[in-house]
N, C-alpha and C positions, 0 to 999 in steps of 0.2 A: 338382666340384659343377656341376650346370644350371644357366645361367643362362636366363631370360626372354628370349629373341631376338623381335624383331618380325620381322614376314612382310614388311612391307613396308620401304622407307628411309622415315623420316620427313620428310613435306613439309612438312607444316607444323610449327608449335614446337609446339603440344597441341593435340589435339583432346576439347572440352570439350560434353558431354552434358548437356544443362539443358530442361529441358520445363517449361513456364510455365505449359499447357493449366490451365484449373481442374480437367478427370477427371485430371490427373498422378496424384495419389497412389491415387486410383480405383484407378488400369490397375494401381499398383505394388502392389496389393490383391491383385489378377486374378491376379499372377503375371509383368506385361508390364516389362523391365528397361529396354526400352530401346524410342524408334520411329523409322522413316526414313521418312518420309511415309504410307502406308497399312500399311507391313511391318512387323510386331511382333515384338521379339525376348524368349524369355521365357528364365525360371529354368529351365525346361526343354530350350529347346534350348542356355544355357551347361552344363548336365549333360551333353545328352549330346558336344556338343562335348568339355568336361572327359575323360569317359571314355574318347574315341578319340584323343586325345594318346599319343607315347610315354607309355612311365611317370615317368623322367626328368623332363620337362616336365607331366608331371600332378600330380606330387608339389610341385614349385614353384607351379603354378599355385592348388593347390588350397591354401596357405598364406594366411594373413591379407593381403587387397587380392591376393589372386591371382584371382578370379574377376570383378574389377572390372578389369583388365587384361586377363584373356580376351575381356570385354565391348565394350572398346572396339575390340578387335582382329577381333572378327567384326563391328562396325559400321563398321571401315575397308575391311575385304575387302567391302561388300555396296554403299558407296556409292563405290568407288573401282572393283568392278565395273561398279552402274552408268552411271556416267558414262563409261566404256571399251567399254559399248554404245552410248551415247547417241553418239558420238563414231564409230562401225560399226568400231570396231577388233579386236569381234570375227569380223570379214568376210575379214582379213586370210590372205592365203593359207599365209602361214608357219606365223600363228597355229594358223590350223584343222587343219596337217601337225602340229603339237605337239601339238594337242587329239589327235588319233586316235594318233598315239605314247601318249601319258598314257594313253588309254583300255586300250591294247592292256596296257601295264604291268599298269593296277589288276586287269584280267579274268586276266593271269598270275599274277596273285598269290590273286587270288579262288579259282583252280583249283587253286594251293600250296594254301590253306587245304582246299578243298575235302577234298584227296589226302591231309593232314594228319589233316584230323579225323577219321578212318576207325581211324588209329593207337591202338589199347591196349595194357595190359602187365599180364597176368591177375600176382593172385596168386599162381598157379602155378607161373607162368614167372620169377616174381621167387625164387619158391624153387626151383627146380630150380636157375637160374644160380648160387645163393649155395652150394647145396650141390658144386655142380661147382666154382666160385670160391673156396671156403671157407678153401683156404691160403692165399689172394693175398690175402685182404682181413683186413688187420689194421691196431691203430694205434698207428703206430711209437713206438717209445722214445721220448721225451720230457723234457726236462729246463727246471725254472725255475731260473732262476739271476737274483742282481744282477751288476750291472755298472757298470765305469767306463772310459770312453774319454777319451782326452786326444788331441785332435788336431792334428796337425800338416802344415803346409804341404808339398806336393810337392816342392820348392826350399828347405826348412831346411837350412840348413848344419847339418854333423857337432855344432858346437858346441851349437843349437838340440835337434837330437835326443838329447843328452844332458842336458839343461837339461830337456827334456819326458817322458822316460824317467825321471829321479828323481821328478817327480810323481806318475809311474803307478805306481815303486815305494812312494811315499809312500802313495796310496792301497789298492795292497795290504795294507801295514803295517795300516791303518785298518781295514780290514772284516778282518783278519786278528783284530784285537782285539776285532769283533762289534757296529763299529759301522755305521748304518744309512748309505751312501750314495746309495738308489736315488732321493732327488730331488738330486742335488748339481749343481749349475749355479753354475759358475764359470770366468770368462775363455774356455778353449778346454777345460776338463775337465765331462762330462755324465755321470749316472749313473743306472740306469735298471733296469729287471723285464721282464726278457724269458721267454715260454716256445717252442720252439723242439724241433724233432726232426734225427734225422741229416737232412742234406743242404742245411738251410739254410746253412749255413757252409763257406768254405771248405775242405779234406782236412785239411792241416795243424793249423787252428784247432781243426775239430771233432774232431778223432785227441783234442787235449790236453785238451777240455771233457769230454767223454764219458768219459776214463779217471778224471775224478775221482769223489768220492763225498761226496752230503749233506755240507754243512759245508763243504767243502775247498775252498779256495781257490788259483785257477791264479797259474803263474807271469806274470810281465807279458808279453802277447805282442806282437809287430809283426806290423799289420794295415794295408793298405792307407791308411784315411785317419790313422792314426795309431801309439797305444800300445793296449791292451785287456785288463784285468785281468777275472774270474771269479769269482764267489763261486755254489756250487749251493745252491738252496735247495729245492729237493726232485727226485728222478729218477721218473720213470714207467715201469716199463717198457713192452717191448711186449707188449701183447696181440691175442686175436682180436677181430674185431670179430663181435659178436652180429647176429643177422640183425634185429630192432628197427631198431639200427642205421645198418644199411647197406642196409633196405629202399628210404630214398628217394631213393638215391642210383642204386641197383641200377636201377629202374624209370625214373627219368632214362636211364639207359645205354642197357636196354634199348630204351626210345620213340626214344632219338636215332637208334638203330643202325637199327630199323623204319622211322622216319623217311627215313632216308639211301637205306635200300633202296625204301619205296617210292616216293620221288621219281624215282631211276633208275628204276628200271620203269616208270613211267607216261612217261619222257622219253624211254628205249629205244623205247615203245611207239607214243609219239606221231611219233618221228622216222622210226619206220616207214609207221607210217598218211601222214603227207604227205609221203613222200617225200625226207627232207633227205639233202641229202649234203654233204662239205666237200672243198675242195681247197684244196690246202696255203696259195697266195697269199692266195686270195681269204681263208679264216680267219683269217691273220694281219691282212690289210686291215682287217677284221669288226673283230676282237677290240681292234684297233692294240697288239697286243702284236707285237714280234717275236721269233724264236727266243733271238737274242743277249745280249735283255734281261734285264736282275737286276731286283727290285722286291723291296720289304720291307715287310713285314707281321707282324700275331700268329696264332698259331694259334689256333683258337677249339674243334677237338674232332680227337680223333686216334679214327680205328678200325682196325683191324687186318685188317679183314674185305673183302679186298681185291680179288677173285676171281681167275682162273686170270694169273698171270705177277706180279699186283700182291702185293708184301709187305703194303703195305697203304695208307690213304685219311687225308687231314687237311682240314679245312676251313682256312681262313685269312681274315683283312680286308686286306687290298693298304693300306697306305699313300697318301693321294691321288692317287687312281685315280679314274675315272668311276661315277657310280651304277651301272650297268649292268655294272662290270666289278670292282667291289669286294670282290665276295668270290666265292672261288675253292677248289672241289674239288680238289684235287691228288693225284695216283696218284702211289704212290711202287713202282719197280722193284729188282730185284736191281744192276742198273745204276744206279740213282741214286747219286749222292757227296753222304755227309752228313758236315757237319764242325761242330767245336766252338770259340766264342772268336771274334773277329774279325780275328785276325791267321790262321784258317784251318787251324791247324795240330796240331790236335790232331780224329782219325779217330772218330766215332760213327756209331751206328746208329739204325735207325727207332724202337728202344726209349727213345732219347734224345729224342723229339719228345712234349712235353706241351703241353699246353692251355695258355694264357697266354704261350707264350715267344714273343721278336720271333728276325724272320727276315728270311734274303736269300735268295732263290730265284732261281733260272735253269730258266726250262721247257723242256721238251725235246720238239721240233715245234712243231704248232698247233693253237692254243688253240681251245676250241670255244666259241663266244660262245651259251651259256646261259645263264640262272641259277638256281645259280650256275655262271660258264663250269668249263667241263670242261680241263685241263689235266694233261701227264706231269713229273715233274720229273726235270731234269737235276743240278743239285749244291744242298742246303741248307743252306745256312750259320748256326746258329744263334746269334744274337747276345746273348742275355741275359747279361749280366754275372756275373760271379762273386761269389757271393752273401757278404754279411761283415757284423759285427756292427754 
């Protein structure tokens, strides 16, 4: 959940907004929320302030007493400003080197959006993909089921794990005879309605879920944090997915992949028109990444569409890393080592790289400090856990 951060550290214990003026309620007529000497602040500009917020922080803000803490928060930034002029701090020669950094950001971001809004995704093209995609896009087998887990400590002795093993089978017994367990909360046993397709579960688990049918109830299994019993209460299978569907899914894809392409191009384009070029130190120096480094992150969008040598392209967020360097285009080669689990040891492919999972990367060369910086990857280690009930 977002919480409400202030911009600034609090100097003082509260700052309290009290206007005594007789026109007070006048101004608060007008529309005027707040005043610092001649400068008015209205319900207008907390609107549009409100709107150019993350969403995240828009969504809190815009809750009961949220727009009364935006308020004060822009009457801190405007007389903490100016008393940091009054004071000629903004003369300061660092500061004015940050002003023109900041400036150069927002203008590269202005020209993303620019390059951005050009991006559409006809109806047409949403059906042409689905009719060419049409076997791929389906939705997969499906099963609801109750459950009860009984867990147990890492360190239970043999004894414990038979003592907690007769409860699971107890509870089998129970929903065997068709009674309801799915709110049962007791001690270390939980019980629960999950629905769930192949792959969320572990091979093993999901082998013994999936062979049953409506009604049937699994044997007691051992899972990771414990015991885990199965009751199905209803299967789905799989089917196609209708183009209705998978339209807005499809036209997501497509804008992202548009997207993807035309920001290279415009970045190929641009690096030609002024001339950039990188050498190996100095990029590394640029980027402060060095070849040898590992860093870990999520992936945020995989495309396949990779051009000549690349199998194919991921986005990612770097793990506390510098704004500047936080998120990261990654070329993935025929030469890239991609592996599964964090002990390493188990051999994947690019087809194993989805959106959401965390990662350990080793880039291979140097990094091109864009954004987002441009990088090859040398080995991917993906770290998301193996999934269990």
């Amino acid at each position: 959940m977002v919480q409400v951060k202030r911009l600034f550290p609090v100097i003082l214990a509260a700052i309290i907004l009290r206007i005594f003026s007789p026109g007070a309620a006048f101004a608060a007529e007008k529309g005027v929320m707040a005043t610092i000497g001649s400068h008015a602040v209205t319900s207008a500009d907390v609107d549009r302030r409100l709107q150019n917020l993350p969403e995240g922080y828009r969504d809190v803000f815009s809750k009961e007493g949220g727009r009364e803490e935006l308020l004060k928060e822009m009457v801190r930034i405007e007389v903490f400003s100016q008393e940091a002029r009054a004071l000629g701090l903004h003369t300061d020669k660092e500061f004015r080197a940050r002003i023109a950094e900041l400036t150069k950001s927002l203008l590269a971001a202005e020209y993303v959006k620019h390059i951005l809004s050009k991006v559409n995704v006809s109806e047409d093209e949403a059906k042409k993909y689905y009719g060419e995609h049409r076997d791929e896009l389906k939705v997969p087998e499906r099963m609801k089921t109750q459950s009860v887990l009984v867990r147990v400590a890492p360190e239970a002795s043999p004894q414990a794990l038979e003592k907690e093993e007769a409860k699971a089978k107890d509870a089998r017994e129970r929903l065997l005879k068709g009674e309801d367990l799915s709110n049962l909360s007791q001690d270390n046993m939980t019980g629960s309605v999950d629905q769930f397709s192949r792959g969320r579960l572990v091979p093993e688990i999901e082998e013994s879920v999936f062979a049953l049918k409506d009604g049937d109830v699994s044997p007691v299994l051992r899972v990771r944090d414990g015991f885990v019993v199965f009751k199905v209460e209803q299967r789905s299978p799989e089917r196609d997915l209708g183009y209705a569907e998978a339209k807005a899914d499809i036209i997501g894809l497509l804008k992202q992949e548009k997207e993807k392409a035309g920001f290279e191009a415009a970045e190929a384009g641009l690096f030609s028109k002024y001339k950039v070029s990188f050498q190996s130190d100095e990029a590394e120096k640029a980027s402060g990444v060095k070849k040898e480094d590992y860093f870990e992150g999520k992936i945020t969008a995989v495309s396949k569409d990779g051009g000549e040598g690349i199998v194919g392209t991921f986005l990612m967020d770097i793990t506390g890393a510098d704004p500047g360097f936080r998120r990261a285009s990654v070329r993935v080669t025929a030469a890239t080592r991609i592996f599964k689990g964090r002990e390493a040891k188990a051999g994947a492919g690019f087809d194993d790289l989805k959106a959401g999972q965390s990662i350990k990367i080793l880039f291979d060369g140097p990094v091109m400090h864009t954004y987002p910086v441009q990088a090859k990857a040398k080995e991917v280690l993906i770290l998301t856990e193996e999934k269990t009930p």
